[in-house]
Backbone as XML, in Angstrom:
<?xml version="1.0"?>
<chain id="A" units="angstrom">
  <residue number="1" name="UNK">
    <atom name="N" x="161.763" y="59.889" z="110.542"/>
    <atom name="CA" x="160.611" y="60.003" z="109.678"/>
    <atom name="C" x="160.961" y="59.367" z="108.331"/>
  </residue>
  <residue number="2" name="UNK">
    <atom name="N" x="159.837" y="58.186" z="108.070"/>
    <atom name="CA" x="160.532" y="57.980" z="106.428"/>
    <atom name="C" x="160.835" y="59.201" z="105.404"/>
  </residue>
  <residue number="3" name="UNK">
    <atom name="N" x="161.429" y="59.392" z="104.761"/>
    <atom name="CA" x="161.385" y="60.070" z="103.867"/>
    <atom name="C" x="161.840" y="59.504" z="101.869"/>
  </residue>
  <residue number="4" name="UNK">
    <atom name="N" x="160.860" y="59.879" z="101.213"/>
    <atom name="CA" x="161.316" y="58.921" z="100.117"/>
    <atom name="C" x="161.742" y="60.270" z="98.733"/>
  </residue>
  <residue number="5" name="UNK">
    <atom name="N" x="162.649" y="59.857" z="98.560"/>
    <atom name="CA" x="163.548" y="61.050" z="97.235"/>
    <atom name="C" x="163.415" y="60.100" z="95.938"/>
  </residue>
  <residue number="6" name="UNK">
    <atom name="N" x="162.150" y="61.100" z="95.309"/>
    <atom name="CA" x="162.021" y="60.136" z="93.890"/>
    <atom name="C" x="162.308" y="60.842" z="93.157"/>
  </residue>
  <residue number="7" name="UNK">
    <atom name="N" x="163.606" y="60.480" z="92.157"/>
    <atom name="CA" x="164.122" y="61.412" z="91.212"/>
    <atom name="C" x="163.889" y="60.981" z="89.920"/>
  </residue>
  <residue number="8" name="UNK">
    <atom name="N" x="163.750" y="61.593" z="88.454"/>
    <atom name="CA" x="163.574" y="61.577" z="87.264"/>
    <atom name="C" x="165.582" y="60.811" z="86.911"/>
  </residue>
  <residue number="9" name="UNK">
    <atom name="N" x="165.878" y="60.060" z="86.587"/>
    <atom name="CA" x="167.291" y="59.633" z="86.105"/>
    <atom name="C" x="167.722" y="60.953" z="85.174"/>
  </residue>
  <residue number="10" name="UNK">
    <atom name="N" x="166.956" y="61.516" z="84.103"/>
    <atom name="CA" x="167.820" y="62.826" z="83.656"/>
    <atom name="C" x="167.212" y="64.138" z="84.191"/>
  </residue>
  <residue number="11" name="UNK">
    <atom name="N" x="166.933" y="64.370" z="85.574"/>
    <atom name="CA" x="167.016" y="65.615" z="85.264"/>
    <atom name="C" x="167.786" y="66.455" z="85.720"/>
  </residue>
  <residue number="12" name="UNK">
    <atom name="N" x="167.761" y="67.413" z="84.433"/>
    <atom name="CA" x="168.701" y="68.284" z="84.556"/>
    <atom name="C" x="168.934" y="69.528" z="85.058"/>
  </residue>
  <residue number="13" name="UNK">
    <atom name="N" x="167.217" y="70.177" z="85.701"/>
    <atom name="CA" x="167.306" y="71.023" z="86.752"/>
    <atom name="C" x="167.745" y="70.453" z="88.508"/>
  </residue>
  <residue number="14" name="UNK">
    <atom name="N" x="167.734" y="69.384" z="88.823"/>
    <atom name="CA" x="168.046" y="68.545" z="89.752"/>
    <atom name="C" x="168.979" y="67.378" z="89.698"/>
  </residue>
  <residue number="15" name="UNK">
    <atom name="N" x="170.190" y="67.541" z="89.199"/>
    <atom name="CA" x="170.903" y="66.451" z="88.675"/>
    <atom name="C" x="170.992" y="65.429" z="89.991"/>
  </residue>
  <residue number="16" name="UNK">
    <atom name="N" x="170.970" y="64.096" z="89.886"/>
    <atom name="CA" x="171.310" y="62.782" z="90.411"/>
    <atom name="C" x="172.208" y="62.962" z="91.800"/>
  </residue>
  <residue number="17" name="UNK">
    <atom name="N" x="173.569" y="64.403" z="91.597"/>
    <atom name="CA" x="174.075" y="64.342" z="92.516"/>
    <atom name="C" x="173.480" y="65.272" z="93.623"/>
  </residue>
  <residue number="18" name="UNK">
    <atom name="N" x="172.564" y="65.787" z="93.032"/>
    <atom name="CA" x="171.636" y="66.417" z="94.361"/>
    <atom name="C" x="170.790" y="65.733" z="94.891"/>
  </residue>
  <residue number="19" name="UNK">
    <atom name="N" x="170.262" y="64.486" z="94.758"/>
    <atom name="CA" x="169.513" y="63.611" z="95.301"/>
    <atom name="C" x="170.313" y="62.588" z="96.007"/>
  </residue>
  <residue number="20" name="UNK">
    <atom name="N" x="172.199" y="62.508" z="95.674"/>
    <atom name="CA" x="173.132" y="61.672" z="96.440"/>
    <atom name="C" x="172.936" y="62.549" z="97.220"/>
  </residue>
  <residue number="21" name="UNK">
    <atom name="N" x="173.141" y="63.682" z="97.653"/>
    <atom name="CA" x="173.508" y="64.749" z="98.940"/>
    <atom name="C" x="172.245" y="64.587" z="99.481"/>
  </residue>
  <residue number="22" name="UNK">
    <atom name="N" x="171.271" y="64.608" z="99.385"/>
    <atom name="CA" x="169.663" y="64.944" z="100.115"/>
    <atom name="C" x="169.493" y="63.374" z="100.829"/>
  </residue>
  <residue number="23" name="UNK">
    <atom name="N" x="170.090" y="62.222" z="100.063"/>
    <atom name="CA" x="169.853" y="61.012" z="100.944"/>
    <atom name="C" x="171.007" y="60.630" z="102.233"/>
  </residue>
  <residue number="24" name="UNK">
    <atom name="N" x="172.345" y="61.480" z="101.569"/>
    <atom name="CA" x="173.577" y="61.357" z="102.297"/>
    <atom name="C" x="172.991" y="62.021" z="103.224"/>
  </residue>
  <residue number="25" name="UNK">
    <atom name="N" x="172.339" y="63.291" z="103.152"/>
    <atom name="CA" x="171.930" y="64.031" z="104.818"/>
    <atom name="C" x="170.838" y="63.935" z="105.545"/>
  </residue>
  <residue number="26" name="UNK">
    <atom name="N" x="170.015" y="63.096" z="105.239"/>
    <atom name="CA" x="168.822" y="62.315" z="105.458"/>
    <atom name="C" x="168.656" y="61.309" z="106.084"/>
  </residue>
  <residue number="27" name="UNK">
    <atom name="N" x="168.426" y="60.999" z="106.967"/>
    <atom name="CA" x="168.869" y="59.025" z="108.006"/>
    <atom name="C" x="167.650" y="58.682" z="107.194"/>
  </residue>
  <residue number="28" name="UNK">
    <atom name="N" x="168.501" y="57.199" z="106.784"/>
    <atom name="CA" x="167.307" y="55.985" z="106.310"/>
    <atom name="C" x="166.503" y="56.686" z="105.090"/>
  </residue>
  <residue number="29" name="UNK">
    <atom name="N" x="167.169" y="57.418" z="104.173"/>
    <atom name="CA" x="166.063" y="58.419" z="103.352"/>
    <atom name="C" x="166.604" y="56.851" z="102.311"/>
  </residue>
  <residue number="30" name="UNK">
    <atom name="N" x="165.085" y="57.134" z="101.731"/>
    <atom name="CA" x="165.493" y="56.077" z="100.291"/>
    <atom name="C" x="164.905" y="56.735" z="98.804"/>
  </residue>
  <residue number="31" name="UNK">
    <atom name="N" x="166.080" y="56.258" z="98.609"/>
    <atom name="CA" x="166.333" y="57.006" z="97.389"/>
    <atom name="C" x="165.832" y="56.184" z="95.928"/>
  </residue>
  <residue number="32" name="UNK">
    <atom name="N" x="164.637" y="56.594" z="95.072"/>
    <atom name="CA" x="164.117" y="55.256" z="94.176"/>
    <atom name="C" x="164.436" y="56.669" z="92.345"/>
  </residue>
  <residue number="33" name="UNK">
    <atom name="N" x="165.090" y="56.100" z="91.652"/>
    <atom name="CA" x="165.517" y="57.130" z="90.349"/>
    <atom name="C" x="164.227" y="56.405" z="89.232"/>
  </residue>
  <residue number="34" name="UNK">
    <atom name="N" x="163.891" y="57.020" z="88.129"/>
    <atom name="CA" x="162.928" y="56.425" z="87.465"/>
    <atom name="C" x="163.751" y="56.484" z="86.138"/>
  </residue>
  <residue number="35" name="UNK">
    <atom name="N" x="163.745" y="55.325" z="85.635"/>
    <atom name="CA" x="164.679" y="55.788" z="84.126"/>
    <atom name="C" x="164.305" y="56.731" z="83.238"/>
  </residue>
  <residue number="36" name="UNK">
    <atom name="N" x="164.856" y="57.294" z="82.372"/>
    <atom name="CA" x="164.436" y="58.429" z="81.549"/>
    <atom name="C" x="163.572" y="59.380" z="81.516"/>
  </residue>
  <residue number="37" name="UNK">
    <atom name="N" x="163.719" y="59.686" z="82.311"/>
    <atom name="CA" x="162.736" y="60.689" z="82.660"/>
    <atom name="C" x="163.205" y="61.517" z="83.668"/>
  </residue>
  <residue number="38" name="UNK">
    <atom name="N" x="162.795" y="62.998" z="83.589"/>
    <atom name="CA" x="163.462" y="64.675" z="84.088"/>
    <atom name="C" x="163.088" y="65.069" z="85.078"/>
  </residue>
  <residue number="39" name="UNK">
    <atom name="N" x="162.758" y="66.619" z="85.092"/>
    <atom name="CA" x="162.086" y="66.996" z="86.680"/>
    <atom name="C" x="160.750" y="66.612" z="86.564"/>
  </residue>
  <residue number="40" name="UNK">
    <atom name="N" x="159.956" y="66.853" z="86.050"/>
    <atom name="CA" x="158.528" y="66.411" z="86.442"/>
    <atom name="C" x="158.162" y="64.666" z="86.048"/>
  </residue>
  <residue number="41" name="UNK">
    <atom name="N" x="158.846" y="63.870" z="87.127"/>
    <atom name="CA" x="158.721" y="62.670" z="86.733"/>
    <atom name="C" x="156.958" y="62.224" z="87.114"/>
  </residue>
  <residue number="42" name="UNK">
    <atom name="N" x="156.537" y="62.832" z="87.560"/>
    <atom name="CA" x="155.000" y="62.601" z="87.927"/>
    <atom name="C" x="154.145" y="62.696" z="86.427"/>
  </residue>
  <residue number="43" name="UNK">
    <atom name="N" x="154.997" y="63.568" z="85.806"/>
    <atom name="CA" x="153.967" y="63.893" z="84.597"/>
    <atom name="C" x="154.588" y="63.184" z="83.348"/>
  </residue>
  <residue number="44" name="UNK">
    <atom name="N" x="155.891" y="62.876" z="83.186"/>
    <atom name="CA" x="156.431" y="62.204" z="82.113"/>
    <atom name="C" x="156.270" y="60.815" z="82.899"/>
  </residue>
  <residue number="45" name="UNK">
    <atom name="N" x="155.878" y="59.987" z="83.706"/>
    <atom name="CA" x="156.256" y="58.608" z="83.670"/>
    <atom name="C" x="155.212" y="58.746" z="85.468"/>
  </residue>
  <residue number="46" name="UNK">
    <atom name="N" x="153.472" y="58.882" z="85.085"/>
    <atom name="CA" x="152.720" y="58.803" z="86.181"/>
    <atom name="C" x="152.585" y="57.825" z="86.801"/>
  </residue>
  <residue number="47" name="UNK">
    <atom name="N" x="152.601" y="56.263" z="86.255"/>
    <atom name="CA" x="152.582" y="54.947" z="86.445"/>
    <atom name="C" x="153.668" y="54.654" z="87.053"/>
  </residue>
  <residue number="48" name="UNK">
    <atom name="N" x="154.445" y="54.779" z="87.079"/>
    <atom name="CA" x="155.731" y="54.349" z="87.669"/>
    <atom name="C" x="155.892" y="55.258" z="89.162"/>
  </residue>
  <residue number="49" name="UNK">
    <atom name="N" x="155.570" y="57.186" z="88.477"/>
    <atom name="CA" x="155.782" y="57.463" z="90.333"/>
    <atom name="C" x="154.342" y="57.284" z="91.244"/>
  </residue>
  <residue number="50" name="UNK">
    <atom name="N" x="153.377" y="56.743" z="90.439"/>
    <atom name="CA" x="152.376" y="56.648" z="91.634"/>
    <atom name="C" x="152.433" y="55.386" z="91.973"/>
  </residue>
  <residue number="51" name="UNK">
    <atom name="N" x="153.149" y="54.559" z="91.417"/>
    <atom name="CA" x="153.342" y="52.907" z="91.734"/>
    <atom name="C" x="154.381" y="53.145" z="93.316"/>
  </residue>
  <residue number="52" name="UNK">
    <atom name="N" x="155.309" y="53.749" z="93.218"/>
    <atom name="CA" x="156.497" y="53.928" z="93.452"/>
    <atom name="C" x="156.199" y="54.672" z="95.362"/>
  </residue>
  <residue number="53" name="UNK">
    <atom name="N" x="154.881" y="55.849" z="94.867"/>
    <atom name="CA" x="154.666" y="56.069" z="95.914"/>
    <atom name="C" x="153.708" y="55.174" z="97.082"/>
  </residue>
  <residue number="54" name="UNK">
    <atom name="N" x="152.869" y="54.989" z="96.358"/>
    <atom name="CA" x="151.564" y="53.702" z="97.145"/>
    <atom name="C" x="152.636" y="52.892" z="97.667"/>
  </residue>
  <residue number="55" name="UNK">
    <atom name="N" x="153.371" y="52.357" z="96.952"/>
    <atom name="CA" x="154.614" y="51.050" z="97.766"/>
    <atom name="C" x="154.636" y="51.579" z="98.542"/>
  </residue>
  <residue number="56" name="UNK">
    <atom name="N" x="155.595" y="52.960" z="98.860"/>
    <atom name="CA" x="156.749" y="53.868" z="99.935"/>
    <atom name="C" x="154.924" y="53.782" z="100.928"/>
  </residue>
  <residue number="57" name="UNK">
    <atom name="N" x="154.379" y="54.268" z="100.760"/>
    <atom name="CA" x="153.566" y="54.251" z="101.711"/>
    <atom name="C" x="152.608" y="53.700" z="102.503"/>
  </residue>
  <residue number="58" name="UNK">
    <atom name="N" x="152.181" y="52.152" z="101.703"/>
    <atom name="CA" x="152.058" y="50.911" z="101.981"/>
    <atom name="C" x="153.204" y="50.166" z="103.371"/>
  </residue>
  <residue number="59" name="UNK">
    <atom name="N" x="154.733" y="50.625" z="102.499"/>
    <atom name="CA" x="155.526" y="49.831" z="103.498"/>
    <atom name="C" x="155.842" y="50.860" z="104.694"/>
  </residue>
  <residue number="60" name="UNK">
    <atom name="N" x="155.028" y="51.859" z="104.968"/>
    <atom name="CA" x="155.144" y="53.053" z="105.846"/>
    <atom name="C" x="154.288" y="53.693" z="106.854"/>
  </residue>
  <residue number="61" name="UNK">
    <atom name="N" x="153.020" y="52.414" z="106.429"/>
    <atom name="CA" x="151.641" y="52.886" z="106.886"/>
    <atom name="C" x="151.433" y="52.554" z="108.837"/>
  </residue>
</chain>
């Protein structure tokens, strides 16, 4: 199943190396980080994760 792990680059309730482990145990999971921005990357930086998702699901359809 695709699965896509979109992480905020700082956040700090979910640090970076919990999104290495979730793709490490995941087949084919892809992993896309958004610069500066935390846990709610949907709401600090909307343009980028709704860009980010339409792609993932464009190339998934």
């Amino acid at each position: 199943m695709p699965t896509l792990l979109l992480w905020g680059e700082r956040d700090a309730r979910s640090p970076l190396d919990v999104a290495y482990a979730f793709q490490e145990a995941i087949p084919h999971a892809e992993l896309v980080t958004i610069p500066a921005v935390g846990h709610m990357s949907n709401l600090e930086a909307p343009e980028a994760f709704t860009a980010t998702v339409r792609a993932f699901c464009r190339a998934h359809a």
